[in-house]
MIMARTOR-518439 format. One line per field, with one value per residue (C-alpha): y, z, x; residue number from 1. Coordinates in pm, whole numbers, always signed. Last residue first. Example, Ala and Ser with C-alpha at 12.3 -4.5 7.8 and 13.67 -1.06 7.14 Angstrom:
! MIMARTOR-518439
north	c(-106/-450)
up	c(+714/+780)
east	c(+1367/+1230)
i	c(2/1)
! end
This chain:
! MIMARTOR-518439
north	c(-5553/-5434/-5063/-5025/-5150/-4907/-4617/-4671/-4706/-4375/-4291/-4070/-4293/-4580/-4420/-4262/-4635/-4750/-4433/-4514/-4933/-5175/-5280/-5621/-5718/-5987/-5723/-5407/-5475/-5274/-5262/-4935/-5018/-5163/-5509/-5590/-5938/-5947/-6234/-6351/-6004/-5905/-6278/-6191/-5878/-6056/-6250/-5949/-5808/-5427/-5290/-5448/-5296/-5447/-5197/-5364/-4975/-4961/-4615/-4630/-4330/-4227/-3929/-4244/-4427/-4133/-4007/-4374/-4365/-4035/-4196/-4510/-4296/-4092/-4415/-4349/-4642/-4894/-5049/-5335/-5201/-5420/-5341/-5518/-5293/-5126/-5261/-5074/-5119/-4742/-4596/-4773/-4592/-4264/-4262/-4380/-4121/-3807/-3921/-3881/-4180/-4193/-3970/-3646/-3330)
up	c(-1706/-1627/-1521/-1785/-1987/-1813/-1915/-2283/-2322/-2294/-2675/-2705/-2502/-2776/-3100/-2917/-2861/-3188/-3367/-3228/-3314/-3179/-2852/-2889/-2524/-2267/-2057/-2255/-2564/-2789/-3163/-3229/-3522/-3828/-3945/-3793/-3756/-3411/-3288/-3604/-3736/-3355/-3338/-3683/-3516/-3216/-3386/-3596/-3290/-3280/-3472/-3319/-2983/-2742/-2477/-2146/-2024/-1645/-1495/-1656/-1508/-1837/-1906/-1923/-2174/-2376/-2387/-2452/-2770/-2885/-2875/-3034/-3297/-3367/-3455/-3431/-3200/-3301/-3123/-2981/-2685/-2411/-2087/-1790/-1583/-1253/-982/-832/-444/-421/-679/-469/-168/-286/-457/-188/+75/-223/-252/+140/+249/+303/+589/+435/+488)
east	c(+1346/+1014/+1167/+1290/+1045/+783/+989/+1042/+689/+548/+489/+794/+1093/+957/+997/+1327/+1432/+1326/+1507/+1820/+1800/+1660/+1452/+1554/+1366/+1563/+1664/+1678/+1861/+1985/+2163/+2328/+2440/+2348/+2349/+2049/+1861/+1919/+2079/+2246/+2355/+2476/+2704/+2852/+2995/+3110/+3299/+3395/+3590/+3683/+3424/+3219/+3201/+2953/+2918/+2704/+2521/+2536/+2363/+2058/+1883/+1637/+1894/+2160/+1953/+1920/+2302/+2357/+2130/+2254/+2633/+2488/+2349/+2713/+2892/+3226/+3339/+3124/+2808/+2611/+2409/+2329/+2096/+2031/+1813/+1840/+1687/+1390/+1409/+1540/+1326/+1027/+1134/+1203/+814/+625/+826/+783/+411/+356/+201/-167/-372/-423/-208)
i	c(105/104/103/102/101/100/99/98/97/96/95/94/93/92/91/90/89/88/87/86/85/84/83/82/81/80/79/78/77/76/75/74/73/72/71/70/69/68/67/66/65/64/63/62/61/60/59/58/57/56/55/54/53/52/51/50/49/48/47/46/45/44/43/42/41/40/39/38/37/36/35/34/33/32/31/30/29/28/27/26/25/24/23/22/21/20/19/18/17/16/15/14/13/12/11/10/9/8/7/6/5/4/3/2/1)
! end
């Protein structure tokens, strides 16, 4: 084998000092898009999704509309970034940029 690292060794280790991301999701109990989304997140290796149900508190129902924009659910953030809805974060997960801003976040 040739002299660098071995690309299974470069790419354990910088898995391992990748934190995971802060991510939010606004959502409802039957709402079968912000099932899909989580089942996509989760594929991705998120391992921690923040579940903002509301549908159980309109506080925090008011609090999506004025954040976001949206009144439709799922709503979610990656870090900082209003990614959207469902079809924003499989928009993104198909051109190649739903990886890098998890891993930015």
């Amino acid at each position: 084998m040739g002299r660098g690292k071995p690309a299974h060794r470069s790419s354990f280790f910088s898995a391992v000092s990748t934190p995971m991301p802060h991510v939010q999701m606004y959502c409802t109990a039957l709402c079968p898009y912000c099932v899909m989304a989580e089942k996509l997140l989760t594929h991705k290796g998120v391992t921690s999704i923040e579940k903002i149900r509301i549908d159980l508190d309109l506080a925090e129902r008011d609090a999506m509309i004025h954040r976001t924009g949206c009144r439709t659910v799922p709503q979610i953030y990656i870090g900082q970034t209003h990614v959207g809805g469902f079809d924003d974060l499989a928009a993104l997960d198909r051109q190649g940029l739903l990886d890098p801003l998890l891993d930015n976040a």
